[in-house]
C-alpha positions in Angstrom: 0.0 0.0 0.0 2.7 2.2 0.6 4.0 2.1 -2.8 1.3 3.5 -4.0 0.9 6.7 -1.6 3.5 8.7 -3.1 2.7 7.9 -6.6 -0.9 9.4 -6.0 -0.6 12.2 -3.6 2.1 13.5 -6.0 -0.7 13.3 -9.1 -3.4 14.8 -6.9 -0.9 17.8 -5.8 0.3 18.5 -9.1 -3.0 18.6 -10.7 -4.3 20.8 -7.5 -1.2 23.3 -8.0 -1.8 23.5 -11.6 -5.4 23.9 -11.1 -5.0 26.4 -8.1 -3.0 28.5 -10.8 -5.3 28.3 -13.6 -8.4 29.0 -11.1 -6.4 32.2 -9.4 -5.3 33.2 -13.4 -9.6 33.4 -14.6 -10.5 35.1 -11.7 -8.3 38.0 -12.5 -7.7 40.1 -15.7 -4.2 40.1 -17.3 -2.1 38.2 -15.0 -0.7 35.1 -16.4 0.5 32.7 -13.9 1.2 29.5 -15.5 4.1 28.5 -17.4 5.3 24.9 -19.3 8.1 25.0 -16.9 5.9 24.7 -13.9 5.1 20.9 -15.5 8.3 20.0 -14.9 8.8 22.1 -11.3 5.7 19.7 -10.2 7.3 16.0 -10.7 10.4 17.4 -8.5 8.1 18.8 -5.2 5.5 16.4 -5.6 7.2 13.8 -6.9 10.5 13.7 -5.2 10.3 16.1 -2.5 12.9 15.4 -0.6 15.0 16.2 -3.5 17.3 19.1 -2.8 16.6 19.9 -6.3 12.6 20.5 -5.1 13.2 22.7 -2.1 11.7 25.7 -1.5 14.6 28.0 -1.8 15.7 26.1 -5.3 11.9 26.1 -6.7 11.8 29.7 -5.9 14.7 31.4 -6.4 16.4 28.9 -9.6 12.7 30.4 -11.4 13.3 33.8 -10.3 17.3 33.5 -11.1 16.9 32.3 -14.9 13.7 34.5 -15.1 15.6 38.0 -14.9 18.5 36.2 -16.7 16.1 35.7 -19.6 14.5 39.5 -19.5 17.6 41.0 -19.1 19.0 39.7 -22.3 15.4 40.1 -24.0 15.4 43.7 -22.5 19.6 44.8 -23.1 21.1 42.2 -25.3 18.6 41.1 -27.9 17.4 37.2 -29.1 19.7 35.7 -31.9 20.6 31.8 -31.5 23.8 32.9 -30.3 22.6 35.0 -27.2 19.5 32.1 -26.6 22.8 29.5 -26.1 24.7 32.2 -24.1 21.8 33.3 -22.0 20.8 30.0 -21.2 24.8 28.5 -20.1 24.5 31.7 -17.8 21.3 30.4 -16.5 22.8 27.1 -15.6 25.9 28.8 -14.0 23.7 31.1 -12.0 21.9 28.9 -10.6 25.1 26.3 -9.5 27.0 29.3 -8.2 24.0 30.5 -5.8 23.2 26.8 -5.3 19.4 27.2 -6.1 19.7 24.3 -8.5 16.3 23.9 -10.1 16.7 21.8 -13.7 13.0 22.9 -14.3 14.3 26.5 -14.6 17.0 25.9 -16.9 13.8 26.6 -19.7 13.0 29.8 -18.4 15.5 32.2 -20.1 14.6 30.7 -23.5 11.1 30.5 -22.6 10.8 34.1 -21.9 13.8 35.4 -24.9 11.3 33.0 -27.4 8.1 35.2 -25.8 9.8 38.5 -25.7 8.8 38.7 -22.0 9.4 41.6 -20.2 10.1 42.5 -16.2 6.7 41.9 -15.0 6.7 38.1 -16.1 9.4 37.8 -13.3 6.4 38.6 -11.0 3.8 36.9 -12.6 3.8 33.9 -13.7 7.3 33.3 -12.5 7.4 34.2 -8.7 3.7 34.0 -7.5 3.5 30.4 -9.8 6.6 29.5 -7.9 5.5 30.4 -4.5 2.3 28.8 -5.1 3.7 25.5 -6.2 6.0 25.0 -2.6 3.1 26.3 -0.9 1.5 23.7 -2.3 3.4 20.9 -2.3 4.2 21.8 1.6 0.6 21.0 2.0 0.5 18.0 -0.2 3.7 16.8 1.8 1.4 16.6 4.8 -1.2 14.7 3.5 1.4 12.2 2.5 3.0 11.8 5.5 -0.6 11.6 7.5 -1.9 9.3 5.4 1.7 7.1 5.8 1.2 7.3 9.4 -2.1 6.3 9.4 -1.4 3.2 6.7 1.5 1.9 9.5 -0.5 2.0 12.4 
C-alpha cells in the first residue's frame, strides 16, 4: 500500500497546483501565472520532495534567477541563437554558483527570450507560480505523511 501513496498524492498535488494557478489566473484580468516549466517544477516537489533539487529556496529562487537572466538579455542584449545559447549557459551557472539548482528552470531564459517577455513576467507567472507550487506541495507533503502514518498503524 505504501508504494502507492507517493505515486498518488504526488498526481493529486500537481493537478491541484496546476489547477490552483489556472483557477487564481480566470478570476483575475491580465495576469498570467502558469508556465510549461511549472510541469516540470511539479514532478520534482511532488514527486520527489525530498530532493534538494525541489526545495523551497531552489523552486523559488532557480525560477526567479533564470527568469531575470532571460529578460535582461530580451530587454539589453537582444534574441539571436547565439545570445539564446549564451543566455541559457548563464542560466545554468547562476543557478550552480547560488546553489538554487532547479533543472526545471534551466527553460525559463529561453522560454521568456522566445516570448519577448518583459520584467513583470518575473512577478507573474514566474514568482507568484513558484510560490504557489512550494506552498502547495508543503501541504500535499502533509497529506502524505498523515496518510503514511495512518497506513502503519
Amino acid at each position: 500500500m505504501n508504494k502507492f501513496v507517493l505515486p498518488i498524492v504526488a498526481g493529486v498535488g500537481a493537478s491541484l497546483a496546476i489547477g490552483v494557478l489556472l483557477i487564481l489566473e480566470a478570476s483575475l484580468s491580465n495576469v498570467s501565472l502558469l508556465m510549461a516549466p511549472f510541469g516540470a517544477t511539479a514532478v520534482l516537489v511532488f514527486g520527489l520532495p525530498d530532493s534538494p533539487l525541489a526545495q523551497p529556496k531552489n523552486v523559488i529562487l532557480g525560477h526567479l534567477i533564470t527568469a531575470l537572466i532571460g529578460v535582461l538579455f530580451v530587454q539589453f542584449i537582444g534574441v539571436s541563437p547565439l545570445t539564446l545559447a549564451v543566455a541559457t549557459g548563464i542560466a545554468v551557472s547562476t543557478m550552480l554558483l547560488t546553489k538554487t539548482t532547479h533543472p526545471p528552470a534551466g527553460a525559463n531564459a529561453i522560454l521568456i527570450m522566445l516570448s519577448g517577455q518583459g520584467w513583470v513576467f518575473l512577478i507573474t507567472p514566474v514568482l507568484i507560480g513558484a510560490i504557489v507550487m512550494v506552498l502547495m506541495g508543503e501541504i500535499m507533503q502533509k497529506v502524505r505523511n498523515g496518510l503514511l502514518e495512518k497506513i502503519n498503524i
